[in-house]
C-alpha positions, -999 to +999 in steps of 0.1 A: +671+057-412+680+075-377+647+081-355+646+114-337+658+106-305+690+090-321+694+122-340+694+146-314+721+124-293+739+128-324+736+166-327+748+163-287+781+146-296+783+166-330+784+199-304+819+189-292+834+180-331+854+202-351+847+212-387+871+188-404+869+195-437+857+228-455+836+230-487+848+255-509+842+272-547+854+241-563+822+223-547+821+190-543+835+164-568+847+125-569+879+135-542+855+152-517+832+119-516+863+098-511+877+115-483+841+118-467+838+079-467+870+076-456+865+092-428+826+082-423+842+046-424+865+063-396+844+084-374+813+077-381+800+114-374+819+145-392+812+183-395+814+203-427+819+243-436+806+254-463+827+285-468+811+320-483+828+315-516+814+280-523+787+284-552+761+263-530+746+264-497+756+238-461+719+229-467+725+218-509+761+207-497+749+181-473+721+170-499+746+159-521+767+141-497+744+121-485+738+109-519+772+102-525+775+087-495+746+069-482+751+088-450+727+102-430+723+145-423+723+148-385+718+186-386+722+223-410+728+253-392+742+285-404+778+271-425+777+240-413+766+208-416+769+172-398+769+136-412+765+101-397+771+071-410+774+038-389+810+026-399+809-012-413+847-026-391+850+002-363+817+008-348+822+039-321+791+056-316+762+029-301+729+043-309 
């Protein structure tokens, strides 16, 4: 669990990252989690779009990634959404 102060240096840094991957009206199935570990395990910290024809919202979205996952949700605004999770062999981002 990220304290408060960790999470909003995390939403700094999340300011300057692109939305790498888009969530779309096939939703989120046993690919989507793959490629978000993969590059969780990369990264560390990536940003979703949930895009208008998806059938959920960023906020339902990021829910279910983190339970996918085991990552942590940095921030939901609007779209978009931002997970962390502290990569096990390439450590990047030093809390």
């Amino acid at each position: 669990m990220i304290t408060t102060k960790q999470r909003a240096y995390l939403r700094g840094l999340a300011n300057k990252v692109p939305a790498l991957y888009q969530i779309g009206k096939d939703g989120i199935n046993e690919n989507t989690v793959k490629q978000t570990l993969d590059a969780l395990e990369a990264r560390e910290l990536i940003k979703f779009h949930v895009l208008d024809s998806a059938l959920m919202t960023a906020r339902e979205a990021a829910g279910e990634l983190m339970e996918a996952t085991g990552a942590e949700v940095v921030q939901v605004i609007g779209n978009k959404f931002v997970l962390y999770k502290e990569s096990e062999n390439n450590k990047r981002i030093e809390l």
